[in-house]
Backbone as a ProteinNet text record, in pm:
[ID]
protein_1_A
[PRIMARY]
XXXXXXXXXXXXXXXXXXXXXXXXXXXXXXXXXXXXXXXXXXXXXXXXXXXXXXXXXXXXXXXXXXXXXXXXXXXXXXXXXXXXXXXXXXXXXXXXXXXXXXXXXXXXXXXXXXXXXXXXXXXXXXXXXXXXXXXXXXXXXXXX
[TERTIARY]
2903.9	2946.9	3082.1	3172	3306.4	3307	3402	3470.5	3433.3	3454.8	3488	3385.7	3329.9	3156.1	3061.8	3070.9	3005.1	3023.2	3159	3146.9	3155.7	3157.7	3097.4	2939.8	2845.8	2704.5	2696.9	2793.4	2718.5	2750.5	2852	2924.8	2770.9	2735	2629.2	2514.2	2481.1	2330.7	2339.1	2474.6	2473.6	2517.8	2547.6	2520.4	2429.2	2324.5	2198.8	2104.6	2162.8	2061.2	2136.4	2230.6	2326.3	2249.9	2230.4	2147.1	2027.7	1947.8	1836.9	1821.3	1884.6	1873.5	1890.9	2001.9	2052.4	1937.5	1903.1	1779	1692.5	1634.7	1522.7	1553.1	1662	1686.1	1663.9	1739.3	1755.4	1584.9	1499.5	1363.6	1325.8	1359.2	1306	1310.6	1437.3	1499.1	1420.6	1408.4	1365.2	1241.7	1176	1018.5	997.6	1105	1097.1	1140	1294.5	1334.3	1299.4	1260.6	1237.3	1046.6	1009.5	896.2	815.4	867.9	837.4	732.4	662.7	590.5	678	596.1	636.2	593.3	719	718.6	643.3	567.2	476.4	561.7	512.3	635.9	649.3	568.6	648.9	729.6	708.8	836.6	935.8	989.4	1073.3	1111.4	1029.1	1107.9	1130	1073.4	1143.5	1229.8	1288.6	1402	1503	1469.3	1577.9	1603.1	1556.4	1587	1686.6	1605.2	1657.3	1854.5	1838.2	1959.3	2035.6	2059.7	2191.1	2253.3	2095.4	2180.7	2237.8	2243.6	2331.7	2462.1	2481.2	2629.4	2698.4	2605.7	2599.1	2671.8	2583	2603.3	2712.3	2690.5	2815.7	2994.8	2979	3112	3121.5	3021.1	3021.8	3066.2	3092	3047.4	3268.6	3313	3455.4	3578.8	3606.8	3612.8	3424	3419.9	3281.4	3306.9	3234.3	3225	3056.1	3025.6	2921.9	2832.9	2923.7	2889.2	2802.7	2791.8	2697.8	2569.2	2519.1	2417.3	2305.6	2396.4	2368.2	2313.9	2394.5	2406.8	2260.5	2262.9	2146.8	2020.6	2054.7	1886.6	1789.7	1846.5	1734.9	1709.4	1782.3	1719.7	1650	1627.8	1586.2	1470.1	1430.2	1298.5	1229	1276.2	1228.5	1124.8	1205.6	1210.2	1083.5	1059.3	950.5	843.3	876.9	752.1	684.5	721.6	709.3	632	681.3	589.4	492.2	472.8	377.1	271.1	285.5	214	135.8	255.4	220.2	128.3	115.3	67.7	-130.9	-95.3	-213.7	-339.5	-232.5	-288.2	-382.3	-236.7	-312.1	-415.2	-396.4	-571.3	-655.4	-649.7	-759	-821.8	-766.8	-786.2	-707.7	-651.7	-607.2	-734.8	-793.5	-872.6	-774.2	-843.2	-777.6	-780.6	-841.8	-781.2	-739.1	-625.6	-526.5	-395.2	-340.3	-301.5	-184	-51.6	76.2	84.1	45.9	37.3	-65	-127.9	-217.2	-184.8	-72.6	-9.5	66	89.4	147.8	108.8	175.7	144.8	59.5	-16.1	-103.2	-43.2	-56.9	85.5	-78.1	-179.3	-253.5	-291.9	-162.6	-173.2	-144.5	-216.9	-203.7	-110.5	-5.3	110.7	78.4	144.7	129.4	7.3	-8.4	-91	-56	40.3	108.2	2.8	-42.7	-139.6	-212.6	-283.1	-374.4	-334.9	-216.1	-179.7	-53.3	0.2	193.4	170.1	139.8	151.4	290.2	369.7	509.3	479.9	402.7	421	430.9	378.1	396.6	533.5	585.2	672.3	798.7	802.4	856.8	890.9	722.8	731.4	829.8	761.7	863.1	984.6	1063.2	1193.5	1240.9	1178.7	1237.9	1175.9	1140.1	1115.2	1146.3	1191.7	1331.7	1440.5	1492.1	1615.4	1581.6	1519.1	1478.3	1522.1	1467.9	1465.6	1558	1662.7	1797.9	1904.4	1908.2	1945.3	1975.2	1822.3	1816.6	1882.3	1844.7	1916.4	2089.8	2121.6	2295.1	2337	2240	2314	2237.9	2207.3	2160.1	2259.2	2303.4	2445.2	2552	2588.3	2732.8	2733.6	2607.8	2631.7	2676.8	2685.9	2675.1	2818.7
653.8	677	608.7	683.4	644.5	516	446.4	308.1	368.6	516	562.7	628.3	688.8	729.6	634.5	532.6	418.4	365.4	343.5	299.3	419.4	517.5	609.9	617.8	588.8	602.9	495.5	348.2	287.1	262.2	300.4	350.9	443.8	529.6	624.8	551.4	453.3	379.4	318.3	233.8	131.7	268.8	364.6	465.5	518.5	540.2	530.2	448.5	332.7	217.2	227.5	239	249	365.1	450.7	596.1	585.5	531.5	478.8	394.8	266.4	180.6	263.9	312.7	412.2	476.8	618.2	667.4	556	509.8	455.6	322.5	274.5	271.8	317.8	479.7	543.2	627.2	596.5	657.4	585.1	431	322.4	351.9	341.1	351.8	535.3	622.1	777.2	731.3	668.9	638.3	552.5	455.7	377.7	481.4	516	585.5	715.7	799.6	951.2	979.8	895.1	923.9	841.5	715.9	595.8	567.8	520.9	420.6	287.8	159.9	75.6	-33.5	-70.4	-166.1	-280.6	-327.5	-444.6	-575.2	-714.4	-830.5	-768.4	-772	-748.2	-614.9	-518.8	-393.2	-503	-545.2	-620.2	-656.4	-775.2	-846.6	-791.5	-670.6	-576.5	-498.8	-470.4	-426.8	-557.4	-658.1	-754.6	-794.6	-732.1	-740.7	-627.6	-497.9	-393.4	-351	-356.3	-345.3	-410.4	-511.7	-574.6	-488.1	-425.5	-395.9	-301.4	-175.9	-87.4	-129	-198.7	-294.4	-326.8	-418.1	-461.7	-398.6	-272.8	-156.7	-112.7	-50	-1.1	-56	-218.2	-263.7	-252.6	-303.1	-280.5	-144.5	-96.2	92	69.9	45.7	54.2	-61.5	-147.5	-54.9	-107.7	-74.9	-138.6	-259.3	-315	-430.1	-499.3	-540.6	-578.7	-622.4	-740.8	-893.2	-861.3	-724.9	-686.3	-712.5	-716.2	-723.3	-872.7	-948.7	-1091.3	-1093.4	-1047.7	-1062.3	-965	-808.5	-778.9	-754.7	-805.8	-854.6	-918.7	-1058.7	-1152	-1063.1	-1021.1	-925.4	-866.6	-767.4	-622.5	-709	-830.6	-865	-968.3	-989.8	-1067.6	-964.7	-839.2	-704.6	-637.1	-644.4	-625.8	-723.9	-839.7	-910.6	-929.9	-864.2	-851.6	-743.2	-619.6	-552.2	-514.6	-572.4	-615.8	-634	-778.7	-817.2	-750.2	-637.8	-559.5	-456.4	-434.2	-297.1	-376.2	-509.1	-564.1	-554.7	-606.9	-666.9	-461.9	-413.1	-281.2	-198.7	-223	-144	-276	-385.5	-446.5	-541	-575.1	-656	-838	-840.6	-931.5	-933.2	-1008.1	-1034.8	-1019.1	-920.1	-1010.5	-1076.8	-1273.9	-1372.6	-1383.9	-1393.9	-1406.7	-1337.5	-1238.6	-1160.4	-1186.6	-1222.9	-1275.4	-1173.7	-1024.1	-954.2	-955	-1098.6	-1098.5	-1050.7	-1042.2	-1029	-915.4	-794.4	-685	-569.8	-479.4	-405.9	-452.3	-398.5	-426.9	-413	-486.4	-516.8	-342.8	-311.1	-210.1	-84.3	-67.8	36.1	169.7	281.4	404.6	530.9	485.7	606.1	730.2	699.1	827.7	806.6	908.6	871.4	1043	1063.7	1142.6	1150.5	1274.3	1244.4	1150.1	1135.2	986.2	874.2	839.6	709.5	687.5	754.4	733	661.6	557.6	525.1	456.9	381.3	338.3	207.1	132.4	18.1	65.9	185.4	172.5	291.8	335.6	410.3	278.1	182.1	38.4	-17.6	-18.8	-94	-5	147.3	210.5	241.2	231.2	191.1	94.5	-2.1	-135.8	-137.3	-99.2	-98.1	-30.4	103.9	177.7	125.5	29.5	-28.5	-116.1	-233	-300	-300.4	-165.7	-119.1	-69.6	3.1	27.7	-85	-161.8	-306.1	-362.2	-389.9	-461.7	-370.1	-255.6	-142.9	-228.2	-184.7	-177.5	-301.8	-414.9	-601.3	-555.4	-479.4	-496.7	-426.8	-339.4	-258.2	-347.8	-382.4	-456.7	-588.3	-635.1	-764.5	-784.3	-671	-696.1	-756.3
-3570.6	-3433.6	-3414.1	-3358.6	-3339.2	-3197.2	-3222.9	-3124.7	-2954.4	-2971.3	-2776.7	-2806.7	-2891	-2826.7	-2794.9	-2888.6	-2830.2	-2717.9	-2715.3	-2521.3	-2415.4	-2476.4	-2388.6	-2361	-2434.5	-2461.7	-2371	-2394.2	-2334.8	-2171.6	-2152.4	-1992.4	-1949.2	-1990.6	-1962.8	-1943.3	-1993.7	-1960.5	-1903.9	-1865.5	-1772.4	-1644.9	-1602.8	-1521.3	-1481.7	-1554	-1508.7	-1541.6	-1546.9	-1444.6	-1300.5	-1248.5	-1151.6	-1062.6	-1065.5	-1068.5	-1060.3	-1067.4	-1072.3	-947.1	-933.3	-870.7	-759.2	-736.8	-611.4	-580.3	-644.2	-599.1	-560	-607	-555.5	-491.5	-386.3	-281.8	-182.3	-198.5	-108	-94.7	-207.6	-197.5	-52.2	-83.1	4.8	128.9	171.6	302.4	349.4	250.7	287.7	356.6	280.1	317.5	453.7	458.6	576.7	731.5	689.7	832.1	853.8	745.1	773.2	773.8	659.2	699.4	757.7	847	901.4	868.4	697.4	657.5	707.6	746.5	745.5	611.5	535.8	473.5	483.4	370	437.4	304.1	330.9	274	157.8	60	-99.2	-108.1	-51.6	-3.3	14.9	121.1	143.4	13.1	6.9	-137.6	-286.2	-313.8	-360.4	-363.6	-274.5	-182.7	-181.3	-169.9	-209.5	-309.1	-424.8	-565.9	-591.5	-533.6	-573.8	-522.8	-357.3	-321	-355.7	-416.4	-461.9	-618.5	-668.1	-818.7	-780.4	-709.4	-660.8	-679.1	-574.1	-606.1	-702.4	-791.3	-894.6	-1005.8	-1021	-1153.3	-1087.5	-982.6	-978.3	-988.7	-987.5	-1018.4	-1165.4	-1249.9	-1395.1	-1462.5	-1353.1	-1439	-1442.9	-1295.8	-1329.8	-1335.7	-1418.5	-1543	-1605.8	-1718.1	-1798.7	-1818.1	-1738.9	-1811.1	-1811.3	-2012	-2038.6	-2022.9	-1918.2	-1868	-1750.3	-1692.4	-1569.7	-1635.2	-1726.7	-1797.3	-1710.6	-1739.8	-1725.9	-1548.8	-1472.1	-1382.3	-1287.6	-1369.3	-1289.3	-1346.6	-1493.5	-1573.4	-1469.1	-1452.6	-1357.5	-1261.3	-1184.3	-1075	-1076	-1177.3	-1206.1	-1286.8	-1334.2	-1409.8	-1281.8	-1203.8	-1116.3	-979	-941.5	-886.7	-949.9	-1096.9	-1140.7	-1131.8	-1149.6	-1150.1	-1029.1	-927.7	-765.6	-767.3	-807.4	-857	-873.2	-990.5	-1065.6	-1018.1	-960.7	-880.7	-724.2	-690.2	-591	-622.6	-712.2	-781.1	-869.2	-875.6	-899.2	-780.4	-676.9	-515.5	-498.3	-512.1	-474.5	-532	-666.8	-728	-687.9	-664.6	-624.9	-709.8	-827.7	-946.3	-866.3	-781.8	-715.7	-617	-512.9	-416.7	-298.7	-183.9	-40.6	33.4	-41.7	11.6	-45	-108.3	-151.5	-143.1	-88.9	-92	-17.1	26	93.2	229.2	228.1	344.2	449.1	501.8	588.1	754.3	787.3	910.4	867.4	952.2	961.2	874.5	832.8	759.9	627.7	540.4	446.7	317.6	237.8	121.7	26.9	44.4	19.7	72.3	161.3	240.7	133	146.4	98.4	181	103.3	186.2	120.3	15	-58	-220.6	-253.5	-418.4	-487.2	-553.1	-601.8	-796.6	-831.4	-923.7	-981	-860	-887.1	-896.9	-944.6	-970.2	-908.2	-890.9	-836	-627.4	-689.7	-521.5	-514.4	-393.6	-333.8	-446.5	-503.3	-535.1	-748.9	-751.4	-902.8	-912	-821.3	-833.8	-852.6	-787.3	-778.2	-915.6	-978.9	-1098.6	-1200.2	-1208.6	-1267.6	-1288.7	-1173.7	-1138.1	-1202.6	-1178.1	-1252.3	-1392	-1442.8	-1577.4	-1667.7	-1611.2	-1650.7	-1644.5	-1520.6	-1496	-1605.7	-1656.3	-1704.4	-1900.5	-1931.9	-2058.1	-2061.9	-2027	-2050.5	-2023.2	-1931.5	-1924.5	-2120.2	-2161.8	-2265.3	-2355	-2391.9	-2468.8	-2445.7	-2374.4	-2308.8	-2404.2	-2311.5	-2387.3	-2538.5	-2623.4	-2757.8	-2798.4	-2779.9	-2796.1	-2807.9	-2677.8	-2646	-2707.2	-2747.5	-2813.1	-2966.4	-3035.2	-3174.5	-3252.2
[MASK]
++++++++++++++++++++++++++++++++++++++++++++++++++++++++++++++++++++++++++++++++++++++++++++++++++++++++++++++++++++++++++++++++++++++++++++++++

């Protein structure tokens, strides 16, 4: 592989993590203002992982630079481990005493369930775990 396909390939992955993040932002905000689910805390604090990488990627993309790596890794693994954890609470393998959404909306509320399994909190994890795995791809590339 030639010097400029390579940083073309890798301009392209760090683009869609960029692309990614975006969509499923803007999934967020769809779900909040158009189809007024209300967000319950770990939405939130997923959403405050998530909206900054938008930003993020997108300064990296012009010109490329590598070093975005560093910067929206922690995010994008922290974003998951929120997740994670949200998506535990919600099949129910977590208890609800325990659970951080006792006041307001229900961090187990059923918006949507898209073939059995695609509810708002694993559509989340997936997001970030796509963002996640192309992330590491990118810095395994650019580091050599």
């Amino acid at each position: 592989m030639t010097h400029l396909n390579q940083k073309n390939t890798n301009w392209n992955i760090l683009f869609l993590c960029w692309l990614l993040s975006s969509v499923s932002a803007m999934g967020s905000l769809f779900f909040s203002y158009v189809m007024e689910f209300a967000p319950c805390v770990l939405c939130w604090y997923q959403r405050i992982f998530l909206f900054p990488l938008v930003l993020i990627l997108a300064i990296g993309l012009f010109p490329f630079d590598k070093k975005v790596v560093k910067y929206a890794l922690p995010l994008a693994i922290v974003g998951w481990l929120t997740a994670a954890y949200h998506n535990l609470l919600y099949v129910g393998i977590i208890p609800e005493s325990i659970q951080p959404c006792s006041q307001g909306v229900s961090c187990t509320e059923e918006y949507i369930n898209l073939l059995g399994f695609l509810s708002i909190p694993m559509l989340s994890l997936l997001s970030f775990s796509t963002i996640i795995t192309l992330l590491i791809i990118l810095y395994r590339r650019t580091s050599k």
